[in-house]
C-alpha positions as CSV (number, residue, x, y, z in Angstrom):
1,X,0.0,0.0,0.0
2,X,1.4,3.4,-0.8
3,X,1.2,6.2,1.6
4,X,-1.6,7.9,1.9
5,X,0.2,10.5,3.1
6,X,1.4,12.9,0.4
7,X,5.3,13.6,1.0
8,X,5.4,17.4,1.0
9,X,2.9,16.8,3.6
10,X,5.1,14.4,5.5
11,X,8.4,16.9,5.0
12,X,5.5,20.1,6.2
13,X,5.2,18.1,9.7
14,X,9.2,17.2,9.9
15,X,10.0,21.1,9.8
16,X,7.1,22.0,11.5
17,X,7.4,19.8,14.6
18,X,11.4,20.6,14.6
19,X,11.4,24.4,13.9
20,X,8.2,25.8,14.8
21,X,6.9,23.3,17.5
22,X,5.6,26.2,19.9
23,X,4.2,28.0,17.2
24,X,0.3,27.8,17.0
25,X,-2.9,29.2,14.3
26,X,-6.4,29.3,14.9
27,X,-7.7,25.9,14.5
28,X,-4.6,24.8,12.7
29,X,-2.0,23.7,14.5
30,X,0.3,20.8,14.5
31,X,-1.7,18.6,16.8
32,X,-4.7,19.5,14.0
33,X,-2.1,18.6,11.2
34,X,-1.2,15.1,13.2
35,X,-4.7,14.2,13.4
36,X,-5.2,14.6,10.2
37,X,-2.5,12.7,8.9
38,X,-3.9,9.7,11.4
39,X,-7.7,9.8,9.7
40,X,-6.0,9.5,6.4
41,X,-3.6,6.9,7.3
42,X,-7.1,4.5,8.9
43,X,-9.1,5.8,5.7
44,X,-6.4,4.1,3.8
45,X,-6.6,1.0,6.2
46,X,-10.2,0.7,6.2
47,X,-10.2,1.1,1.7
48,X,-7.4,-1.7,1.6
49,X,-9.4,-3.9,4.2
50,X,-12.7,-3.2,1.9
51,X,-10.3,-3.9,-1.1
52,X,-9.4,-7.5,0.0
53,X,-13.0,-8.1,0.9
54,X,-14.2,-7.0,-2.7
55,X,-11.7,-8.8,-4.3
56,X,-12.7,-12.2,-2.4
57,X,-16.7,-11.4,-2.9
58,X,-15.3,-11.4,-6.6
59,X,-14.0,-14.8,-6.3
60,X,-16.8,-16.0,-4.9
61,X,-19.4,-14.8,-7.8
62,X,-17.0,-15.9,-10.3
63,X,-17.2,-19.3,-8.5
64,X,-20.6,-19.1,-8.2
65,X,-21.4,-18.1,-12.0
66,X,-19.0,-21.2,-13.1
67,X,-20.8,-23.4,-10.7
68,X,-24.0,-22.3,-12.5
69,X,-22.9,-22.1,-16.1
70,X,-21.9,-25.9,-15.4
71,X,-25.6,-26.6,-13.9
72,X,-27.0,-24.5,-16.7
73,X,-25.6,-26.6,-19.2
74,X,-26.4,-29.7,-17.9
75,X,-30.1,-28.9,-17.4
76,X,-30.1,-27.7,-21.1
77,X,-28.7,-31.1,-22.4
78,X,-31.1,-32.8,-20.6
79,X,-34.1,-31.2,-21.4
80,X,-33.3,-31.2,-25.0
81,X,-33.1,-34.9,-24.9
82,X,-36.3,-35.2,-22.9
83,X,-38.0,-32.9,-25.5
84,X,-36.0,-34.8,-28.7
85,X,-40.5,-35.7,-29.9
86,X,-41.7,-32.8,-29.6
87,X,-40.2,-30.2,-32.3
88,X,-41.8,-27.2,-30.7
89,X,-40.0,-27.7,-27.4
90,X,-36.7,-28.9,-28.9
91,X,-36.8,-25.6,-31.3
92,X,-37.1,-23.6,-28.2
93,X,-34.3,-25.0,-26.5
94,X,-31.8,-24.9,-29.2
95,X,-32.3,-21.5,-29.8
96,X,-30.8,-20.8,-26.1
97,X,-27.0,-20.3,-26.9
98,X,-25.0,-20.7,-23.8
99,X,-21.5,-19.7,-23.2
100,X,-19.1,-22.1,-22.9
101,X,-18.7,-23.9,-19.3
102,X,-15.7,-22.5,-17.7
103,X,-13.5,-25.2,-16.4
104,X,-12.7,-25.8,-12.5
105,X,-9.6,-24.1,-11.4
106,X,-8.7,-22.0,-14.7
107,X,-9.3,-18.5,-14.8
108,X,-9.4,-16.4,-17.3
109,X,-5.9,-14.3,-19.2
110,X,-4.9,-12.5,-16.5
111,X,-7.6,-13.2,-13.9
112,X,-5.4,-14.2,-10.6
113,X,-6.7,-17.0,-8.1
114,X,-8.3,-15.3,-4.9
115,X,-6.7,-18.2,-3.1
116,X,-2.8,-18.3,-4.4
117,X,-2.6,-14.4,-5.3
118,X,-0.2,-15.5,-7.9
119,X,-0.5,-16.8,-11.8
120,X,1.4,-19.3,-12.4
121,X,4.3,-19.8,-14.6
122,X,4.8,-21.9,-17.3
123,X,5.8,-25.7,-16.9
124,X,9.6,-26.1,-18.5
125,X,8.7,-28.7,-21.0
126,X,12.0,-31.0,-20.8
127,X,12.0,-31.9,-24.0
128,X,10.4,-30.9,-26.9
129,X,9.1,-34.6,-28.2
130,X,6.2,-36.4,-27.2
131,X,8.1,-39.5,-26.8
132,X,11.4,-38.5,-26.1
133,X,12.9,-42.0,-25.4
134,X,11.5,-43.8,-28.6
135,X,13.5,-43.7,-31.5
136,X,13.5,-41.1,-34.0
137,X,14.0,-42.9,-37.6
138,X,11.5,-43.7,-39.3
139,X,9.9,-47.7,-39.3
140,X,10.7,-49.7,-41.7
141,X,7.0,-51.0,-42.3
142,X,5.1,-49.5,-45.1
143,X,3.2,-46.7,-43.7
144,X,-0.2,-48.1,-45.4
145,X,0.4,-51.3,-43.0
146,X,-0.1,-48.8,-39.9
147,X,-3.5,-47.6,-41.6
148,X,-6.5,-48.5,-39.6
149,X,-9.3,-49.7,-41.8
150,X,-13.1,-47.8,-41.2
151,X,-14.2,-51.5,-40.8
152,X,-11.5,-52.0,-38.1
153,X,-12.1,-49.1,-36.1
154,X,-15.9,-50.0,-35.9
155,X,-15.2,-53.6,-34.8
156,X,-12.2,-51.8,-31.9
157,X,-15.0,-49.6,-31.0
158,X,-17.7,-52.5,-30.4
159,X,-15.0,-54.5,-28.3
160,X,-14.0,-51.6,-25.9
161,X,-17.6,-50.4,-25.5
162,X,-17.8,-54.5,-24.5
163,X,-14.9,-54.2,-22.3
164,X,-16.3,-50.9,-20.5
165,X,-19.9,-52.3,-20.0
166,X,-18.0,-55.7,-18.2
């Protein structure tokens, strides 16, 4: 927090409390000048306490708008599939356009966690390759042989779907 004490103002009480201590105005004085200098120094407490208290009300509608888009969504897939017969109701419910469902813990460019205080940096990607130990010449095998058939992938499909319902 910066002072909210302007300097000058600061330097004003230095001289006047070493030089002219004695000396006294008609309601200005430098008791009144002290005083002064203590409302705006718990003025400037009380706007930074208010400041950490908007900032975390912030984070919580942010939450709370998230936690809703998410429920929003939801509720609109379902009642588009519980109104898939009936083409008035359907036509309804896909003209509601949504934004997109933030996901938990990202925030948006720039938007700092009201927990942590700090972005993150980057994770150091060791090395550039997805498989960094495999090797890097190309197989010997005819590339067509690596080819997965349409037919294939249908039959792979059925068997994991198989596998997953076991």
């Amino acid at each position: 927090m910066s002072d909210p004490v302007a300097s000058p103002i600061r330097r004003l009480l230095e001289v006047y409390r070493s030089d002219f201590a004695g000396l006294k105005f008609p309601e200005l004085d430098l008791e009144v000048l002290s005083a002064g200098v203590e409302v705006a120094e718990d003025a400037a407490r009380q706007v930074a306490e208010a400041e950490l208290a908007l900032e975390s009300a912030r984070g919580r509608l942010t939450e709370a708008q998230g936690e809703l888009g998410q429920k929003a969504h939801r509720a609109l897939s379902l009642l588009k599939i519980y109104a898939e017969d009936d083409d008035e109701r359907l036509t309804n419910l896909e003209a509601i356009v949504l934004s997109r469902p933030a996901r938990k813990g990202l925030r948006r460019r720039g938007e700092e966690s009201p927990e942590v205080g700090k972005r993150r940096g980057k994770r150091e990607v060791e090395s550039p390759l997805l498989f960094p130990d495999m090797p890097q010449e190309l197989p010997s095998a005819p590339v067509a042989a690596l080819v997965v058939t349409t037919t294939e992938a249908a039959e792979l499909e059925q068997e994991l779907e198989l596998t997953a319902a076991q």
